[in-house]
Residue frames relative to the residue before (quaternion, step in Angstrom):
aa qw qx qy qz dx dy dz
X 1.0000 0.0000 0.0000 0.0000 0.00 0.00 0.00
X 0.2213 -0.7840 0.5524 0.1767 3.68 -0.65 1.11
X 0.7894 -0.4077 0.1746 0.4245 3.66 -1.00 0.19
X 0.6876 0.3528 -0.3429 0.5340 3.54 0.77 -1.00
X 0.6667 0.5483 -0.3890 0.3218 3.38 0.38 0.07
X 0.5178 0.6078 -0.2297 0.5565 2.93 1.45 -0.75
X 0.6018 0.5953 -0.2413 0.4747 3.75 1.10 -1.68
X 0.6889 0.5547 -0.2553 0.3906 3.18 0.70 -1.82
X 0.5829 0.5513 -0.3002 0.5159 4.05 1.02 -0.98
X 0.6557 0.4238 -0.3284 0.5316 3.55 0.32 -1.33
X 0.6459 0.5273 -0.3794 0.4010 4.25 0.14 -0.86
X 0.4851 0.5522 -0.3593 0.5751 3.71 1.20 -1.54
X 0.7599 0.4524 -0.2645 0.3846 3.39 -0.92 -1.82
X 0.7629 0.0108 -0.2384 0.6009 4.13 0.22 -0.57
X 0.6318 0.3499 -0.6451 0.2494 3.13 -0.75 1.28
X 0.6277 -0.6747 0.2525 0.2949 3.36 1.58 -0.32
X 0.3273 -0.8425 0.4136 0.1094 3.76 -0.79 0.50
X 0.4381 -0.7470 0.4062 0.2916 3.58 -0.43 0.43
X 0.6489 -0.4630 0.3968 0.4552 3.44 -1.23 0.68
X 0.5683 0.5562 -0.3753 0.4762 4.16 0.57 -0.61
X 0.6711 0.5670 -0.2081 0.4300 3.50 0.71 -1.70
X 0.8497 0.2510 -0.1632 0.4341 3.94 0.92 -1.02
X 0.6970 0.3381 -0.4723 0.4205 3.20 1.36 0.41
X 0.4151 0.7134 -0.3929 0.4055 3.54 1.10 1.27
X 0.6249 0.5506 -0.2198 0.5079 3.04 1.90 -1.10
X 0.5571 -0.6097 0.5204 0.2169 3.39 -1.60 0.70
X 0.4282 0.7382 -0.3842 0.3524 3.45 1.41 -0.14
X 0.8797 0.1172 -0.1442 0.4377 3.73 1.18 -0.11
X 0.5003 -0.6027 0.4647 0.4129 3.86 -0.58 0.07
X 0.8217 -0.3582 0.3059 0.3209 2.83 -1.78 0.50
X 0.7087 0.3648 -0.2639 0.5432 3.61 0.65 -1.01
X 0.6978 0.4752 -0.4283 0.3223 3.27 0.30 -0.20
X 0.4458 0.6751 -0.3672 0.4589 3.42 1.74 -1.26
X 0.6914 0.6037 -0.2592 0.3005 3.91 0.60 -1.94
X 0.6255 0.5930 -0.0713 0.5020 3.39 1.79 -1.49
X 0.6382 0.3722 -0.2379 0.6306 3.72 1.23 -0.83
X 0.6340 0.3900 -0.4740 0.4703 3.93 0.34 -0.31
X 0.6280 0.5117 -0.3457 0.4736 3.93 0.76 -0.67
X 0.8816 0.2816 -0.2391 0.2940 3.40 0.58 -1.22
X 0.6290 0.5946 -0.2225 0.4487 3.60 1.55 -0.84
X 0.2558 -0.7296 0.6056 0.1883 3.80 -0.47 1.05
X 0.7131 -0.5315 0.2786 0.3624 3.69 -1.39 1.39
X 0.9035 0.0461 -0.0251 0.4255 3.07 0.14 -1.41
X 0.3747 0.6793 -0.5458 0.3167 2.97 0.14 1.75
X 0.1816 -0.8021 0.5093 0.2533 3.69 -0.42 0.53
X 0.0768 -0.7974 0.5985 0.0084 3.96 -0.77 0.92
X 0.4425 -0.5205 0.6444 0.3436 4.01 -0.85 0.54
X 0.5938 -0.5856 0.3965 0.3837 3.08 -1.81 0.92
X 0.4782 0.6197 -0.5297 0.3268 3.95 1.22 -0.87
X 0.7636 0.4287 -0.3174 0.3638 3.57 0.05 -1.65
X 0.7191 0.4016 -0.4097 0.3922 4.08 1.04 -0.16
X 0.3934 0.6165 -0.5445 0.4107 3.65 1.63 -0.26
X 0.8365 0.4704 -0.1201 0.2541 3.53 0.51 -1.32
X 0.3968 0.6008 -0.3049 0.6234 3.20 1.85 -0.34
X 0.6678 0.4988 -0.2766 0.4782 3.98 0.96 -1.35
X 0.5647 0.5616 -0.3317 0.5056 3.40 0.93 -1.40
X 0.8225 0.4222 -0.2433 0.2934 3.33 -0.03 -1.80
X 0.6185 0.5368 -0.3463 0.4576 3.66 1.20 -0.77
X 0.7695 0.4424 -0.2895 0.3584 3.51 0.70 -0.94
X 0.7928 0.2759 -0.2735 0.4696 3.55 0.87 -0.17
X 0.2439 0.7364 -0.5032 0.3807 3.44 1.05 1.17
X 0.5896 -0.6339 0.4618 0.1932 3.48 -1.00 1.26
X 0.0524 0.8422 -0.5366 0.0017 3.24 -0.39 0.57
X 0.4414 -0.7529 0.4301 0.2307 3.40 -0.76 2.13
C-alpha cells in the first residue's frame, strides 16, 4: 500500500460508513451484524468507534 492509498483509508475511516457498508464488513459476527441492523438507522453514516459503542452500549443494557 503506497501513501495515498494508505491516506485515502485514513480519509474513508473519518468520514464514516453507512449502516449497509457495516453489515457487509467482516469486521463483526453474526450477532453482532443482527445488533447493527436493529441498532444503526439507514441513512446515517457513523465511524467504526461510535458503532463499537452503540454494540458495547446495546449489549450490556439491563433488560426489564
Amino acid at each position: 500500500m503506497n501513501k495515498s492509498n494508505i491516506s485515502a483509508a485514513a480519509d474513508q475511516q473519518a468520514q464514516g460508513f453507512t449502516k449497509k457498508q457495516f453489515l457487509s464488513s467482516k469486521g463483526f459476527k453474526p450477532a453482532e451484524k443482527d445488533v447493527l441492523h436493529v441498532i444503526l438507522e439507514d441513512n446515517q453514516i457513523y465511524t467504526p468507534d461510535q458503532v463499537h459503542q452503540l454494540v458495547s452500549e446495546f449489549s450490556n443494557r439491563k433488560v426489564r
